[in-house]
C-alpha positions as CSV (number, residue, x, y, z in Angstrom):
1,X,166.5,107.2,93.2
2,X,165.1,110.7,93.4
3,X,166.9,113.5,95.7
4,X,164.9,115.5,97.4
5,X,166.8,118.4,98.0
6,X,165.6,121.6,100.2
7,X,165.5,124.5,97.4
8,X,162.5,125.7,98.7
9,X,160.8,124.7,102.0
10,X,158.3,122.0,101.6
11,X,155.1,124.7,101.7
12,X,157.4,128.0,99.9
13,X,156.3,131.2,101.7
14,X,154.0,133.9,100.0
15,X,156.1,137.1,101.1
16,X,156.4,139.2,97.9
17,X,153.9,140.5,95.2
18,X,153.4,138.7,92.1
19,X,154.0,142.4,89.9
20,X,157.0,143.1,91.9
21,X,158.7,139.5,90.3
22,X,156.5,139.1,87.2
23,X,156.7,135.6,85.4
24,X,156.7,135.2,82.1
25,X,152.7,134.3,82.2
26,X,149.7,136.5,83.5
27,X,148.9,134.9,86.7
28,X,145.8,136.5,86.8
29,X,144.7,134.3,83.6
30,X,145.8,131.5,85.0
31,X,143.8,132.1,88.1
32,X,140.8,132.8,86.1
33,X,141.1,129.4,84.2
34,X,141.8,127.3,87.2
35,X,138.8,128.8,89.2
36,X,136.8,127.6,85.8
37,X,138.1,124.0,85.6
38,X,137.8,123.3,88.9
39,X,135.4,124.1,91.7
40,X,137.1,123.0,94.6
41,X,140.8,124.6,93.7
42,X,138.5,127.7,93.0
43,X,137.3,127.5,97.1
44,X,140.9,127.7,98.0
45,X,141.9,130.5,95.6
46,X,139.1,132.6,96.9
47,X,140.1,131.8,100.5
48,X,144.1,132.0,100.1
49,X,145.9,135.6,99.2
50,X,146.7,136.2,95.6
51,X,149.4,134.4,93.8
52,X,152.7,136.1,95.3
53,X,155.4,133.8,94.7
54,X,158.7,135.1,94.2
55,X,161.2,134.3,90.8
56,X,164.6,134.0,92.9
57,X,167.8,135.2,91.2
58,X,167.8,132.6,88.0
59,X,171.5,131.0,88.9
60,X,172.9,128.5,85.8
61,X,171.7,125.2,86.4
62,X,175.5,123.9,86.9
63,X,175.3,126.7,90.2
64,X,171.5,125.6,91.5
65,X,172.3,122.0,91.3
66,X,175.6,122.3,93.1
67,X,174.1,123.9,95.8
68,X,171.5,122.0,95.8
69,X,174.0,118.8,96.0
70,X,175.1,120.7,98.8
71,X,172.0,121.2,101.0
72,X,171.0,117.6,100.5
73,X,169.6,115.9,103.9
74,X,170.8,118.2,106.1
75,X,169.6,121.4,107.6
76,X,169.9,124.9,106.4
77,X,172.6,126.2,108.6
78,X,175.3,123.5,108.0
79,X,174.6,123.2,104.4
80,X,174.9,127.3,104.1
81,X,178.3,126.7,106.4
82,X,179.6,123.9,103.9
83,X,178.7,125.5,100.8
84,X,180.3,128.5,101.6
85,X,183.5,126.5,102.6
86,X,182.9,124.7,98.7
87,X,182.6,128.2,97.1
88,X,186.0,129.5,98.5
89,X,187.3,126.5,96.9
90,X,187.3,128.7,93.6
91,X,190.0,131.3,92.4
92,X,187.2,134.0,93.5
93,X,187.8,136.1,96.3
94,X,186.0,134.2,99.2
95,X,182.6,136.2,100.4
96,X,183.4,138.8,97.8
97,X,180.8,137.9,94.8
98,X,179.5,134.5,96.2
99,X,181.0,133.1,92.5
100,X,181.0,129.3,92.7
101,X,184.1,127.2,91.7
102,X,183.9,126.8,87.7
103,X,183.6,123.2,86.4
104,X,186.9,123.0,85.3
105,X,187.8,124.2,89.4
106,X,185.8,121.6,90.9
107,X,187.5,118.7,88.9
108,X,191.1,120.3,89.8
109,X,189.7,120.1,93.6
110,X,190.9,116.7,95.2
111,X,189.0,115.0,97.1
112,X,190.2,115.1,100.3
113,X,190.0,119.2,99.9
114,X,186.2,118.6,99.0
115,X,185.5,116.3,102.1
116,X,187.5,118.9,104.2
117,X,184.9,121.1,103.3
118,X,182.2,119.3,104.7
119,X,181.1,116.8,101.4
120,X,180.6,113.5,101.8
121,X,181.9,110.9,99.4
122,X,178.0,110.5,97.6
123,X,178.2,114.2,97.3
124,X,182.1,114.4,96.0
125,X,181.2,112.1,93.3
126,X,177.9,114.0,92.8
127,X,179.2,117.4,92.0
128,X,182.2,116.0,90.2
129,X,179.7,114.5,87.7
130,X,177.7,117.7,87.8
131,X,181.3,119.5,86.7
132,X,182.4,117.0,83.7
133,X,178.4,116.4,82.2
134,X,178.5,120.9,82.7
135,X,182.0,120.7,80.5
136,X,180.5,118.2,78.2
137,X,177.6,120.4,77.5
138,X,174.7,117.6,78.9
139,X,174.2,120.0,81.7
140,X,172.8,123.8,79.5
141,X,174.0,127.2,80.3
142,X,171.7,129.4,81.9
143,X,170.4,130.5,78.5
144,X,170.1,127.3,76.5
145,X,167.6,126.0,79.3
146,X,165.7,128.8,78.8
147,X,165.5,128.0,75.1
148,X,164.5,124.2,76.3
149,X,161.2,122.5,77.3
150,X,160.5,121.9,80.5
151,X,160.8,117.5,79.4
152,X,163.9,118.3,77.9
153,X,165.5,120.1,81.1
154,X,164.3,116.9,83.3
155,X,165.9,114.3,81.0
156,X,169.3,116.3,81.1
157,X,169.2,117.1,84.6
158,X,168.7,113.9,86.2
159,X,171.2,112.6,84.0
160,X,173.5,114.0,86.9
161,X,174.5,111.3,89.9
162,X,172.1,112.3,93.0
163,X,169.9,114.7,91.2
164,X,166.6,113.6,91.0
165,X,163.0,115.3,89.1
166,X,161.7,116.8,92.0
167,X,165.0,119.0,92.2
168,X,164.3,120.0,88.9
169,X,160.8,120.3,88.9
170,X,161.8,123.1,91.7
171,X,164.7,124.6,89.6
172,X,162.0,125.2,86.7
173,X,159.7,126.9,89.5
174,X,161.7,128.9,91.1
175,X,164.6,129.7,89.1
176,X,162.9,130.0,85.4
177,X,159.1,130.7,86.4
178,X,157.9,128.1,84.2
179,X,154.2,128.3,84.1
180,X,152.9,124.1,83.5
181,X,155.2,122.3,86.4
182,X,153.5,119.5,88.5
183,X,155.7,118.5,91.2
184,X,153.8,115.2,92.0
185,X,156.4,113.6,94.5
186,X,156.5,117.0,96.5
187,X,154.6,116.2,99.8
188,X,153.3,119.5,100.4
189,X,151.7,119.3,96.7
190,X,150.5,116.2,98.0
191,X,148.8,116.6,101.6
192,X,147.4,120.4,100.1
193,X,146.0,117.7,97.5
194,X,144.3,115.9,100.1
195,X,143.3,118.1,101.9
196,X,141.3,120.7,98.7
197,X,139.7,116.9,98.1
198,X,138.6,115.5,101.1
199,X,141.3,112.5,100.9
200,X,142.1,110.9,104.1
201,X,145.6,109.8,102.7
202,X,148.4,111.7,100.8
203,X,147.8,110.3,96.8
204,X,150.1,108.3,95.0
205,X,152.1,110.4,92.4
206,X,150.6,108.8,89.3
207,X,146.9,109.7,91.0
208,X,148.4,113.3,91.4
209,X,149.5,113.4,87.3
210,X,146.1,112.0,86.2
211,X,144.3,114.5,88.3
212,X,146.6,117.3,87.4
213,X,145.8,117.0,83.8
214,X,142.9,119.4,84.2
215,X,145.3,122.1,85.4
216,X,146.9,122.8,82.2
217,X,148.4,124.8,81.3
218,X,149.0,126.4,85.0
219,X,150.1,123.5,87.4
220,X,152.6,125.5,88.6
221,X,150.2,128.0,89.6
222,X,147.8,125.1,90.7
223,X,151.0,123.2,92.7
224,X,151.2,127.2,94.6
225,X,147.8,126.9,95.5
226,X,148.1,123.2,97.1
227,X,150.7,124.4,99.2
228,X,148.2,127.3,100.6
229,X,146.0,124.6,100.9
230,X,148.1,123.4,103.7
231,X,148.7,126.7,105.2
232,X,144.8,127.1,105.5
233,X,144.0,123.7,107.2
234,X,146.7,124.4,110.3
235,X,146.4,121.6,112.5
236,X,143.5,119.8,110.2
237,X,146.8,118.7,107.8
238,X,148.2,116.5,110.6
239,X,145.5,114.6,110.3
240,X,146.6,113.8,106.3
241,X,148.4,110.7,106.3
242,X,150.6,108.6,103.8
243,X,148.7,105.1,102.9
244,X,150.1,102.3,104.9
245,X,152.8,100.1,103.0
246,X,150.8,97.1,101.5
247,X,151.4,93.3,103.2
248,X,154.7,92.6,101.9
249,X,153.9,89.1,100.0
250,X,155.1,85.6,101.8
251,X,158.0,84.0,99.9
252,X,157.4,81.4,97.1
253,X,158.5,78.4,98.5
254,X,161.7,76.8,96.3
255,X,161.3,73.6,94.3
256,X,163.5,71.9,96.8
257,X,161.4,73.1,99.6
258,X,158.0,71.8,98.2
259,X,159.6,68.5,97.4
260,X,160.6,68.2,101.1
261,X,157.3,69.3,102.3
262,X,155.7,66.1,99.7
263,X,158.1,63.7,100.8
264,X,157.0,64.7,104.7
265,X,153.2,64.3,103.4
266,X,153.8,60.7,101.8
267,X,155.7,59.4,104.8
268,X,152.8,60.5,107.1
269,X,149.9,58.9,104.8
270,X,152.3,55.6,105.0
271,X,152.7,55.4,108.6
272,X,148.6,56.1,109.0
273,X,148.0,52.9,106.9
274,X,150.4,50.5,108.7
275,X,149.3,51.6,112.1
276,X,147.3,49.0,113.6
């Protein structure tokens, strides 16, 4: 099951200057390529700001996915109250550096200390297999993931119990600035999508990949602009819907059932002919 954990909000705000945080691609190439392979992403570039989205602090993928374990399904205030509460946990000076506990902490840490803290037991077990696959090397350093492809990062990461792609997908957005990521099960990516497109219903994911194809090798910067898209329509994206769940089919009736419903059928014919 994918996780969809809050790393960034579901449309992240434009608030700081691309040259102030540059990536490790020219965004103004990529804007040039995307206005060129497609018309109607070109309409929103030209209406949108330019591409201003921030590279946050790049954190080891063992720290971003236990706070993001952390922040799961609840709201921002809690999670920041409960992950502080699992950092002093550590043998780091609470509040001083804002270190998290090392691998090797969190599976010292018993688990009543962890719930105490505010984890549930999904989560427990979570970022306890976050700490041994980390130890065992499945989970990279901060370097070795910048050394690996954006597939192999995905296949490694949701290895991890309650981690899902679209977690990942964010991590290589907003933690590496990787250039070609398509979040297709992100629903902002999705309604901006239907809304630059004139879709009266948020697309299904494998209609997002398909489509996304002519993006590369910029869907990140593409994904940015879909969630402008949303920020542009203002009301108008209420009006986006998802597509109503199809007619769940009736249930095959059993063999036994159908035999019952025969043997009713040939009792009925029989009693037709001997009525008088």
């Amino acid at each position: 099951m994918t996780t969809t954990i809050p790393i960034p909000a579901t449309t992240p705000e434009a608030t700081t200057p691309a040259a102030a945080y540059p990536w490790p691609f020219d965004h103004r190439e990529a804007i040039a390529h995307l206005s060129k392979a497609d018309r109607r992403l070109a309409r929103v570039i030209e209406k949108s700001i330019e591409f201003q989205l921030r590279i946050e602090e790049a954190q080891s993928p063992y720290e971003a996915l236990l706070r993001a374990i952390t922040y799961q399904s609840i709201s921002g205030k809690a999670a920041a109250t409960i992950f502080a509460r699992v950092k002093a946990l550590g043998s780091g000076a609470p509040g001083a550096n804002g270190r998290c506990p090392t691998p090797e902490e969190i599976l010292r840490v018993r688990k009543p200390a962890l719930r105490k803290a505010g984890l549930s037991g999904a989560k427990i077990a979570a970022v306890k297999d976050l700490a041994r696959k980390t130890i065992e090397g499945v989970v990279p350093t901060l370097e070795d993931a910048k050394k690996l492809s954006d597939q192999e990062l995905v296949e490694r990461l949701v290895s991890v119990r309650g981690i899902g792609a679209w977690t990942v997908e964010m991590f290589l957005i907003f933690r590496l600035g990787r250039p070609d990521v398509l979040p297709i099960h992100d629903y902002g990516v999705q309604k901006g999508f239907a809304l630059t497109y004139g879709k009266k219903e948020i697309p299904k994911p494998r209609e997002l990949a398909e489509f996304g194809e002519r993006w590369r090798p910029f869907r990140t910067v593409a994904s940015w602009y879909m969630w402008r898209a949303v920020d542009l329509a203002g009301k108008k994206a209420r009006q986006i819907k998802k597509a109503p769940a199809k007619n769940p089919r009736k249930p095959r009736k059993s063999a036994s059932s159908r035999g019952l419903a025969t043997s009713s059928a040939r009792r009925r014919r029989g009693n037709r002919r001997r009525a008088p």
